[in-house]
C-alpha positions in Angstrom: 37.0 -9.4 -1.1 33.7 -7.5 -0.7 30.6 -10.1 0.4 28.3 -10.5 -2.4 24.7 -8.9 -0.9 21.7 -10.9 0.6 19.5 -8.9 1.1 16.5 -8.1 -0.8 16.0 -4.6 -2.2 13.4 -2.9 -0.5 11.6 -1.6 -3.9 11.6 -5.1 -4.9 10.4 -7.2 -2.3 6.9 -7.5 -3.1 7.4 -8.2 -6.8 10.2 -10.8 -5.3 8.1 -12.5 -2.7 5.4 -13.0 -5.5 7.5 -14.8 -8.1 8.8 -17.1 -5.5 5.5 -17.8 -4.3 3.8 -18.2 -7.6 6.8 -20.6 -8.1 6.0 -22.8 -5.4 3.3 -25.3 -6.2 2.0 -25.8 -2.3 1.4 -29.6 -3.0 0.7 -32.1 0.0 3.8 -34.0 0.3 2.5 -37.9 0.6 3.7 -41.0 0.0 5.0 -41.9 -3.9 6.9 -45.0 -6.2 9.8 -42.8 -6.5 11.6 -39.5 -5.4 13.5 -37.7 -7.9 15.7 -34.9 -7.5 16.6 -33.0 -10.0 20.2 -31.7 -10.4 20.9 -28.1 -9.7 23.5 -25.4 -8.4 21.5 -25.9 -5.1 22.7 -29.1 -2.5 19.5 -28.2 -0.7 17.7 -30.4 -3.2 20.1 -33.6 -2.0 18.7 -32.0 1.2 15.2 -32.4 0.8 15.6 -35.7 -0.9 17.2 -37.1 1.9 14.9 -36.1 4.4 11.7 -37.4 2.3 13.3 -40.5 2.1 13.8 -41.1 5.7 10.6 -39.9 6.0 9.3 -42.9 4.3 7.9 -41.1 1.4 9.4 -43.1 -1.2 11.3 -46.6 -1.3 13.2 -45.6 -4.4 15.4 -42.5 -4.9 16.9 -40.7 -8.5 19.1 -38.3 -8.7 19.3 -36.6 -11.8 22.0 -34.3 -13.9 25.4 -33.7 -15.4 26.7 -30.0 -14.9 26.2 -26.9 -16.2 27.9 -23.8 -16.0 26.4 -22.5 -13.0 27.5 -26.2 -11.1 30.9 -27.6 -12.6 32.8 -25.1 -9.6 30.2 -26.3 -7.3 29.6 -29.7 -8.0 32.6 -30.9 -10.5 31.6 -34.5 -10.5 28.8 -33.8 -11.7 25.4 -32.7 -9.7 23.8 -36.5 -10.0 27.0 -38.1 -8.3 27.4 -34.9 -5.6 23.9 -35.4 -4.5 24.0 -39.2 -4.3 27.2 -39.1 -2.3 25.7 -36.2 0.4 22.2 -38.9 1.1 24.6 -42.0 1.6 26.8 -39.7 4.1 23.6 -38.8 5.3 22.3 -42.2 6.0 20.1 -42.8 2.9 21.0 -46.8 1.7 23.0 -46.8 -2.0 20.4 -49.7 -3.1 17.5 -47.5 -2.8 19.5 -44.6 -4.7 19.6 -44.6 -9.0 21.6 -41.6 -11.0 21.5 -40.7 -14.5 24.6 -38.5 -14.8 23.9 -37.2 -18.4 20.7 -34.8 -18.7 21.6 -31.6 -18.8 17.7 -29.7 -18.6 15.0 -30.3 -17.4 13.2 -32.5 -20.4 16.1 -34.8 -20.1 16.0 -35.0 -16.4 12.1 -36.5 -17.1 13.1 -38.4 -19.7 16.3 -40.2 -18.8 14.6 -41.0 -15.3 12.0 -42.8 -16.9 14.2 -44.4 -19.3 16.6 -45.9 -16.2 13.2 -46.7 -13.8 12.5 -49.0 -16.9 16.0 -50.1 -16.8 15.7 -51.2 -13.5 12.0 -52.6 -13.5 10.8 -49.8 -11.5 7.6 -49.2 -11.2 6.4 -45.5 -11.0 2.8 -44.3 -11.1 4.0 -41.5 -8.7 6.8 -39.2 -8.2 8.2 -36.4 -5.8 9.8 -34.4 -7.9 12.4 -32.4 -5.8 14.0 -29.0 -7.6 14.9 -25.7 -6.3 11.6 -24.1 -4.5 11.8 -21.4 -7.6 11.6 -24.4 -10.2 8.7 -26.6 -8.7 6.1 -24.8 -11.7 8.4 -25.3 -14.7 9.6 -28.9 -13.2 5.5 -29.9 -12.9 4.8 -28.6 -16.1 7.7 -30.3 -18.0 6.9 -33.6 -16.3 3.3 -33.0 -17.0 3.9 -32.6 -21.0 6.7 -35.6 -21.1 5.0 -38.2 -18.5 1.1 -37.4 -18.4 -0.2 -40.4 -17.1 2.1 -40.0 -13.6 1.1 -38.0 -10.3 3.9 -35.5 -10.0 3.7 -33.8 -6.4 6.6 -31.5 -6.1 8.5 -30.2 -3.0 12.2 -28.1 -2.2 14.1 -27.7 0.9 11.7 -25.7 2.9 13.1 -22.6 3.3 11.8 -19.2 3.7 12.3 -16.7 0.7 15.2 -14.6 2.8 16.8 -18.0 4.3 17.5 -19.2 0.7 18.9 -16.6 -0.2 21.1 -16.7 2.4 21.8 -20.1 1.5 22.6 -19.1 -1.8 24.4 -15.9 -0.8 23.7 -14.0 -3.8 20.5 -12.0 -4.0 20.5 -11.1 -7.5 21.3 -14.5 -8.9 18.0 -15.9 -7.1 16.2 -12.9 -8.4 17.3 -13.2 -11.8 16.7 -17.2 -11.3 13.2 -16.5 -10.6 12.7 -14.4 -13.5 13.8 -16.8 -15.8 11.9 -19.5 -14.8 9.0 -17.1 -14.8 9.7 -16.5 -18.4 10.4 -20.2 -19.3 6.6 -21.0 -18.1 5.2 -19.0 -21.0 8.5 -19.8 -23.1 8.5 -23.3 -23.0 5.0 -24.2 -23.4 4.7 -22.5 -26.5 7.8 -24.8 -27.8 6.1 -27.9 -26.5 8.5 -28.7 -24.1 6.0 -28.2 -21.1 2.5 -28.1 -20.6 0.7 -24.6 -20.2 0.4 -23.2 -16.9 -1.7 -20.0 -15.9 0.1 -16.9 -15.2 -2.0 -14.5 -13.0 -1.7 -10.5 -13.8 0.4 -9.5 -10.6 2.8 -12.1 -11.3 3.1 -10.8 -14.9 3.4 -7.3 -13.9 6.1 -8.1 -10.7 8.4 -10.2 -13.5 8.1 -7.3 -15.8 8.9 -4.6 -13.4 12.1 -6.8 -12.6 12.9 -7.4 -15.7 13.2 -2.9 -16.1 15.3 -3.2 -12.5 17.7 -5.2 -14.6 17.2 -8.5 -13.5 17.4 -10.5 -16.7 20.8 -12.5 -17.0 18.5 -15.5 -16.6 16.4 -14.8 -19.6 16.2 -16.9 -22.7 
């Protein structure tokens, strides 16, 4: 079986490098009231999450999600209970770990984590929230709109642009990932499922040029 290809297309790159960037919200990772991980196709977020938390950047972890298409291969008991078994194998303690196996996007993730931190008399004036590095915007921008009154500082697995998609090992699905979260930004705040965010020129022109290189099964 041929190996799908990771590497980035030369006459792409630029455009590429600055959706993933523009992506990526740079926020100082400090200490929070709770982590939460939001459930993906991508165990590097389990990754991350585990690695803040023995850091000692939050007493209290959540994992959020149910499947999707793009995870039931991956992750058939769902992405919540995946990622909650890979921290306890990696040391994090099943007290300090909460899942909500039912939101399938990422409104629900927000809002069904905040319904089971009540649940458990949680308090949580701050959050990590933990995504993919390509959905840290659309993840601040959702929690923003559905939870105002929280500080949201958001962090991924820190990997290079070329090292996830190794990690991934398929370059178009990350490009076509990024594209669609670069639409959803615009998308989704004019729904009123997220707050708006500011979308500079470049990164307008690089998403449309990829969306003419055919990089659109993400859109909406």
């Amino acid at each position: 079986m041929p190996r799908t290809p990771t590497t980035i297309p030369a006459e792409y790159r630029a455009d590429v490098e600055r959706l993933w960037d523009y992506h990526n919200m740079h926020h100082e990772i400090r200490p929070v009231d709770v982590g939460i991980g939001l459930g993906s196709h991508d165990l590097g977020v389990a990754k991350a999450a585990t690695d803040l938390y023995h850091r000692g950047m939050f007493p209290t972890l959540v994992f959020t999600g149910a499947n999707a298409a793009t995870t039931i291969e991956t992750f058939p008991r769902g992405e919540a209970v995946h990622y909650r078994e890979y921290a306890i194998a990696h040391g994090v303690s099943a007290d300090a770990i909460l899942i909500d196996t039912q939101a399938t996007n990422t409104g629900q993730n927000i809002e069904y984590t905040r319904a089971l931190l009540a649940e458990h008399q949680v308090q949580a004036q701050s959050v990590i929230l933990i995504s993919r590095p390509y959905q840290q915007r659309r993840a601040y921008a959702t929690c923003k709109k559905l939870w105002p009154d929280v500080t949201v500082i958001c962090a991924s697995h820190p990997l290079t642009l070329d090292d996830y998609v190794t990690s991934i090992g398929n370059t178009k699905k990350v490009i076509d990932m990024l594209v669609g979260d670069t639409q959803r930004i615009g998308r989704y705040a004019e729904l009123g499922f997220a707050i708006p965010q500011h979308v500079p020129d470049d990164v307008r022109a690089a998403y449309s040029r990829l969306i003419a290189a055919g990089y659109t099964s993400r859109l909406v």
